[in-house]
Structure formats: C-alpha cells, structure tokens
C-alpha positions in Angstrom: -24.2 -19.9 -4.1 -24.2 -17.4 -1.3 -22.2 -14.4 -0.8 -20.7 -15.7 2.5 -19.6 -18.7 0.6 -18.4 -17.0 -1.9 -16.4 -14.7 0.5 -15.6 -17.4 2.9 -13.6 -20.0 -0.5 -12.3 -16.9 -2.0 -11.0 -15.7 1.4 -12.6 -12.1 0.5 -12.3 -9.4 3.2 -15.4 -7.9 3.9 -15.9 -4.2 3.7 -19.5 -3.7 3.6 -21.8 -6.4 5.1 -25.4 -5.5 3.9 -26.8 -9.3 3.2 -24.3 -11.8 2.6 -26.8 -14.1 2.4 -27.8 -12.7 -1.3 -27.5 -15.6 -4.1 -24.5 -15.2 -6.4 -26.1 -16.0 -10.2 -23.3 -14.4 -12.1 -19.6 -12.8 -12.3 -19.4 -9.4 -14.4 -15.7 -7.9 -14.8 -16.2 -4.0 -15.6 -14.6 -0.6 -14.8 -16.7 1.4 -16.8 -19.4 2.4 -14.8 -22.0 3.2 -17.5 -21.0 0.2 -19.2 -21.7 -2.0 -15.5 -25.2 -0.4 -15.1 -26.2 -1.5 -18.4 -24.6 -4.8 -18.7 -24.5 -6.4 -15.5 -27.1 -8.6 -14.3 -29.1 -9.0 -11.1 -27.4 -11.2 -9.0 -24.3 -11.2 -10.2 -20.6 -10.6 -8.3 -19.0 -7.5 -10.1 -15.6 -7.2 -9.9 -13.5 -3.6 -10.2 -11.0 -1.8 -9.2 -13.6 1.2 -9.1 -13.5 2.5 -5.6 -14.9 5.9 -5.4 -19.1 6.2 -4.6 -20.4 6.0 -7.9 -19.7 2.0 -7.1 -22.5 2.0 -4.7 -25.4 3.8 -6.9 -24.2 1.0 -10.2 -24.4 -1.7 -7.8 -27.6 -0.7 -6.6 -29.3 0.4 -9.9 -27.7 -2.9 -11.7 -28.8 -5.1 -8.4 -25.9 -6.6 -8.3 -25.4 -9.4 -5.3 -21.7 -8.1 -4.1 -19.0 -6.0 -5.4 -15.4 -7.0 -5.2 -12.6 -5.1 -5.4 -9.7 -6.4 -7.1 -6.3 -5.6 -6.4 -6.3 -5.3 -2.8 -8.2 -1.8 -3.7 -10.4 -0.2 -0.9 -12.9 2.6 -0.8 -13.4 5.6 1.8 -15.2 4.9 4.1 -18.0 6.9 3.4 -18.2 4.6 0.6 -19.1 1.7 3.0 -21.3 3.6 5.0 -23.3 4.5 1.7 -23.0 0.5 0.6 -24.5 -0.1 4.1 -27.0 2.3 4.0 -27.9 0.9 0.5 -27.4 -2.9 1.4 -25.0 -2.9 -0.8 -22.0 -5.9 -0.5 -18.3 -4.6 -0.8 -15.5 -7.2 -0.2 -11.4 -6.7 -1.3 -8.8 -9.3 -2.4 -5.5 -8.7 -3.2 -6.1 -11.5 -6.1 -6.3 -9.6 -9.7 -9.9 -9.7 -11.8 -8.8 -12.6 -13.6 -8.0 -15.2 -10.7 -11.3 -13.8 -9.1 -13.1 -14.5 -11.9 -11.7 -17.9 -12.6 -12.1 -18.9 -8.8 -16.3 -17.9 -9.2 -16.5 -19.3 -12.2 -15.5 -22.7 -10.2 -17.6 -22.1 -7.4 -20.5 -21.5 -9.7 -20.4 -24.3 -11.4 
C-alpha cells in the first residue's frame, strides 16, 4: 500500500511530503535511533516519538518509506526542510504507537 493511502485511512497529517507515493512493506516501532538504523527495513512505516534531526539521516540510511510521529509530536521545521531535501516522509497523529501500529497492521494485510 501507498503512503497516501496509508495517510489518507489513518488520517495522518503530513509534515514532510517527499513521495507519498512510496510502497508501505512494513511497520517498525523504535525510539532508539541506533537500534532503527539497524533494524528497520526498507520500506517500512517507522513510528516514534523521535522528533529532533537525527530522524531524517535514520530514515534515510534505513530507507524507510515514511516516518510517523506518534503522540501528536512534531519536529522543527528545519527538520522538514531536511526530510524534504532528503525525500524523506514525515506525518503526525495524535494516536499512540500502539493504535498506529494496529491500524497498519490492518491496512497491510
């Protein structure tokens, strides 16, 4: 599924818009930012409440397809204009890592 699909049944607000039209093959829940960068997998959505701009270079390095912040949480906004720059996908929701999770686990199946 799409990122804009995703974004769009979740009701995700979008932060950074890079390519929304990047294939969602995964969810991965983390806050640890070396444990994301070597755990996470290309393509998947990782959700955090990690806002700062170390979020953008584990997203990249990882290749993940979108990050979501959970918790209504929201970055600078130097940090989205890094994501951008980076084609990296930032969305929020005020829903906790658990009910994000559960809703892409649905939407994935």
């Amino acid at each position: 599924m799409k990122v804009c699909d995703i974004a769009e049944k979740l009701s995700l607000k979008p932060l950074s818009l890079a390519d929304s039209s990047r294939e969602v093959t995964g969810v991965y829940i983390g806050d640890l930012l070396s444990w994301v960068m070597g755990r996470a997998d290309c393509g998947d959505a990782w959700i955090t409440i990690m806002s700062n701009i170390n979020i953008v270079a584990v997203a990249s390095l990882a290749d993940v397809a979108c990050i979501i912040l959970a918790e209504g949480v929201e970055p600078d906004e130097s940090v989205c204009a890094t994501a951008l720059q980076k084609e990296i996908n930032i969305y929020t929701s005020e829903k906790t890592a658990y009910q994000l999770a559960a809703s892409l686990a649905e939407c994935l199946q």
